[in-house]
C-alpha positions, -999 to +999 in steps of 0.1 A: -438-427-082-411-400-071-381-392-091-344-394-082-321-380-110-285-390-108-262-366-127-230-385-138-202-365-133-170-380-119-145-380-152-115-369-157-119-354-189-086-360-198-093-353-236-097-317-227-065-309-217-073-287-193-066-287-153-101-275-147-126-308-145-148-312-176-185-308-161-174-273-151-161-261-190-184-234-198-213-231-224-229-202-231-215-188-199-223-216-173-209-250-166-222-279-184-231-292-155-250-265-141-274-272-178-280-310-168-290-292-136-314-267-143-329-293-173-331-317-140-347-289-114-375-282-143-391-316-139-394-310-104-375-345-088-380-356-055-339-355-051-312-354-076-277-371-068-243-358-088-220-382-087-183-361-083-152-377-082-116-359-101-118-325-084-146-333-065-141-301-038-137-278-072-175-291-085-193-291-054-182-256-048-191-245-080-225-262-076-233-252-042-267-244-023-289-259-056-306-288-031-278-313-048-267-349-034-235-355-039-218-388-037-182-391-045-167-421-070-132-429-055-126-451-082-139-446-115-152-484-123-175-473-150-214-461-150-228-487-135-203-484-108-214-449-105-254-453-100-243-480-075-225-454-055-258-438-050-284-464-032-263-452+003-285-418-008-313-427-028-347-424-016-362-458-016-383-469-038-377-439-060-376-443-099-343-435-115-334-411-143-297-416-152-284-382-172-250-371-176-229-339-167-212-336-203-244-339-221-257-305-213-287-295-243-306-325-230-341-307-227-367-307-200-397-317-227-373-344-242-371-359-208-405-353-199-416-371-228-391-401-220-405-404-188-444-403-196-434-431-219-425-454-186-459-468-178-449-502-171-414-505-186-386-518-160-361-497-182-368-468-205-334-457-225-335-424-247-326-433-280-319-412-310-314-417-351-278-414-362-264-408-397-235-426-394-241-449-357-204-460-356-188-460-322-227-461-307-245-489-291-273-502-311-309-509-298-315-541-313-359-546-311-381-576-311-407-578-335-431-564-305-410-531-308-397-541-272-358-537-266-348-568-263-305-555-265-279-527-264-253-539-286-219-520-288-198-516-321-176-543-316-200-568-307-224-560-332-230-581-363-230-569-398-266-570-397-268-550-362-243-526-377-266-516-402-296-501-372-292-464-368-309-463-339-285-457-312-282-453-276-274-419-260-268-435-217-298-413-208-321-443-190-348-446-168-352-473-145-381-481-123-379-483-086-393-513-082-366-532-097-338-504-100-314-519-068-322-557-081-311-548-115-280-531-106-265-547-083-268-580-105-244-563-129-206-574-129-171-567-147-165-594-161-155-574-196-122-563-213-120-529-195-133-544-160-160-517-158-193-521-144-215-508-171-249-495-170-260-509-203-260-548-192-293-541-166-308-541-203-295-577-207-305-584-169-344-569-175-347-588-204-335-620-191-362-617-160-389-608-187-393-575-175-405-544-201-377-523-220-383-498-240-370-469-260-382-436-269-363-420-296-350-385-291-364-363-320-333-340-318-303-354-320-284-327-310-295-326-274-277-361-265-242-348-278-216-351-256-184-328-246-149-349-247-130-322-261-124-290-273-136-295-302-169-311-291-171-280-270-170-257-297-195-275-321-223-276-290-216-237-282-221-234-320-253-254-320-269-236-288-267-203-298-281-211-333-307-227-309-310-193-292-312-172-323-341-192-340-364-188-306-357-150-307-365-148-340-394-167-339-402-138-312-402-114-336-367-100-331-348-088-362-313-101-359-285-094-386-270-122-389-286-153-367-246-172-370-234-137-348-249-134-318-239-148-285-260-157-253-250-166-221-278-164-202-310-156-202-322-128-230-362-115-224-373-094-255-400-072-260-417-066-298-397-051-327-365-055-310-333-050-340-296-069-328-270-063-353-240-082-356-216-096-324-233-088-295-226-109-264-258-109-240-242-123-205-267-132-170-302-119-175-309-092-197-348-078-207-348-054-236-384-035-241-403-031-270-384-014-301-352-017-285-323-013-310-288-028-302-258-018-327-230-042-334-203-056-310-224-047-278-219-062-251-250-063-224-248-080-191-276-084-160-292-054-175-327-043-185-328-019-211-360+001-216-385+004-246-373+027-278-340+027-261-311+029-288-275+014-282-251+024-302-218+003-317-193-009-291-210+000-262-205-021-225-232-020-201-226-040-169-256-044-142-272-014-152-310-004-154-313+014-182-353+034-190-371+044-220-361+065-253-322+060-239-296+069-261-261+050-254-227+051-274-211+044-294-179+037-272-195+045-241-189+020-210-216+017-184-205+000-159-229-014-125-251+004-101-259+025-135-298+039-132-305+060-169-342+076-164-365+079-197-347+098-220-310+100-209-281+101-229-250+084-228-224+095-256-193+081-273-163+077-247-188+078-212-178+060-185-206+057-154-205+036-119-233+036-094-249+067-111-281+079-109-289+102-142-322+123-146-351+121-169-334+140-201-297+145-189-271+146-215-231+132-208-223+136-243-188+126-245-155+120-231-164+120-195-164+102-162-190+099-141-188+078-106-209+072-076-229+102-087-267+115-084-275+136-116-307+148-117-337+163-147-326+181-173-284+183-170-257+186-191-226+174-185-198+189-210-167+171-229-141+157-206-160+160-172-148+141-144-162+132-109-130+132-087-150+105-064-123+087-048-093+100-027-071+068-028-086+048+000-125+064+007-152+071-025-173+105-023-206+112-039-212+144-064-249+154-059-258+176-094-292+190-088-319+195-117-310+218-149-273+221-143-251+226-173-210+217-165-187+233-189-165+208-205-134+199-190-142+203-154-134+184-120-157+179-098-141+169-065-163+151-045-178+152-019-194+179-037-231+197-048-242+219-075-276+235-067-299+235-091-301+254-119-261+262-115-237+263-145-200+256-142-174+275-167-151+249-188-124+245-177-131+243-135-119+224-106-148+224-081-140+215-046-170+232-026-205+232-034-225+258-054-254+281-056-284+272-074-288+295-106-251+314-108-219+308-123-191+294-111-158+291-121-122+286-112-101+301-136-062+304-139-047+344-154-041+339-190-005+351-195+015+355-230+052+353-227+064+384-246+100+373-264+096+337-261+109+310-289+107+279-293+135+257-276+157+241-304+168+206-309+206+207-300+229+194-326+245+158-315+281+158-307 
């Protein structure tokens, strides 16, 4: 039968003490949402629903064109107040998978293991094994191993108290009794909340099928309340993150120092020393080496490449046998070829640099087409932007650029041209001669030294 997946996500998240609404509180660079999202999109549903209610305008526009319902909870009159919302929405007859927006390493194969367990269960409820199950709801089994109650914590008895297995709110419920069973449900409790749990109680009674299968990891149903829940799930993904790419084969420093927000491709024999921060997608070939405190975002970065310590590359394509660093910032619209090199203190934007060209050190070079076989001396700088237009320096194959030079664009250097140190070059110049721009050299005969004025 098709699949509807409602997302709950209308809280306050008042525990986080933030203005911003809790379901959009990053992890590993996205919302938590937007992970109960894609982990939804990957079992391919017929529609999925996000329920929205404090901030609503600020999470739909954050989770714009991804083919999401969204129904807004005006009141927050607990969960199953919230799946209620959605039968204005829901494609009839549709089975239900009930996830929720702070819960956000809930995996695809978890679920799709939950959900091949549904055969002929009414209600299927993700369980898991807690150490210590105080504060959860227990599932309470008949001999049959059918669930037969979710009891919380202060209506459990000393014997129930003593099940670990515990309810984590992820549920399936099947669409052939999914409206019956929740609009039967009622507030009639201390906190006058509809709640979710009692179409357990409500299956049970009309001797329908529940069931439970139990989450093998426990850390994918933790939830986000607070900061500090926040920090100990970041902590948990990326040592999540750092055990798959080592299980690829990649050599990594220290596994507890890396960070990945994003998606991170790796080749074979890849090395990642300590604190580097991979942001959006980034692909590093085969033998790729990345020194410590990196930073790599939306970037590929091409086989037997080397990065060197406290380098930032930004949107950059980056080819083969590439040297980069350390210090150097490359920033987007950066295209190295094969063999490039990028030294300490480099800054590039939107250039293009040849197979084999050399920017050592110390310079800047913007909006910029370098081509086979240049060098670029100390302190270099592409003059590309007059204060309101940006120009583009064209420098042709085999041109070397004394150190300290200007290049006012719009400009060309021909190939094959070399530029004296020390130049300011506004007009464009022949392939295969020298040019410089050069000031007299004077010495001042009978000059001293100014001396400091004794204070009055």
């Amino acid at each position: 039968m098709p699949l509807s997946i409602i997302i709950l996500a209308a809280g306050q998240g008042t525990r986080m003490k933030s203005s911003r609404p809790k379901v959009l509180h990053h992890l590993a660079g996205k919302p938590l949402l937007q992970h109960v999202v894609d982990a939804s999109h990957r079992l391919n549903p017929d529609q999925i629903i996000v329920v929205i209610g404090h901030h609503a305008d600020q999470v739909r526009e954050q989770m714009v064109g991804q083919k999401l319902d969204f129904i807004i909870q005006h009141e927050q009159q607990g969960t199953g107040h919230a799946v209620a919302q959605c039968f204005g929405v829901l494609n009839q007859g549709n089975d239900i998978l009930v996830l929720y927006g702070d819960v956000p390493m809930i995996s695809p194969m978890t679920l799709e293991v939950m959900l091949k367990d549904t055969s002929d269960d009414a209600i299927n409820i993700l369980s898991f094994i807690a150490e210590n199950p105080t504060g959860y709801g227990r599932i309470v089994r008949h001999e049959n191993d059918n669930v037969i109650a979710i009891v919380e914590e202060k209506d459990a008895s000393q014997e129930q108290k003593g099940i670990q297995e515990s309810n984590s709110g992820i549920m399936y419920i099947s669409g052939n009794h999914a409206r019956n069973l929740v609009e039967r449900l009622d507030n009639n409790n201390t906190q006058e909340e509809f709640y979710l749990t009692d179409v357990v109680k409500h299956a049970v009674d009309s001797g329908l099928k529940v069931s439970a299968t139990i989450c093998e990891d426990t850390e994918e149903v933790l939830g986000v309340n607070n900061q500090t829940q926040l920090a100990k799930v970041e902590s948990l993904f990326r040592q999540k993150q750092a055990i798959k790419l080592m299980d690829a084969g990649v050599k990594l420093y220290d596994p507890n120092r890396i960070d990945i927000r994003g998606c991170l491709q790796v080749g074979s024999d890849v090395e990642i020393d300590i604190n580097c921060v991979f942001i959006g997608d980034v692909v590093l070939g085969d033998h790729v080496k990345i020194a410590a405190n990196c930073i790599i975002e939306n970037s590929t970065i091409g086989s037997f490449s080397q990065i060197f310590p406290m380098t930032s590359i930004d949107t950059a394509f980056i080819g083969e046998k590439v040297s980069i660093g350390p210090f150097a910032r490359v920033r987007p619209g950066t295209q190295c070829a094969d063999g490039a090199k990028i030294g300490n203190f480099v800054e590039t934007k939107k250039a293009q640099i040849g197979e084999g060209s050399k920017i050592n050190h110390l310079s800047y070079v913007g909006d910029a087409e370098v081509g086979k076989g240049v060098n670029i001396g100390a302190g270099t700088i592409t003059c590309n932007y007059d204060g309101v237009n940006k120009f583009k320096t064209i420098i042709e194959d085999d041109v070397f650029v004394g150190s300290g030079t200007q290049l006012v664009a719009p400009v060309k250097l021909a190939r094959g041209a070399t530029v004296g140190a020390g130049s300011t070059i506004t007009r464009d110049t022949p392939a295969d001669q020298l040019t410089l721009t050069r000031a007299k050299q004077l010495t001042v005969a009978k000059w001293s030294k100014p001396v400091r004025k004794k204070q009055e």
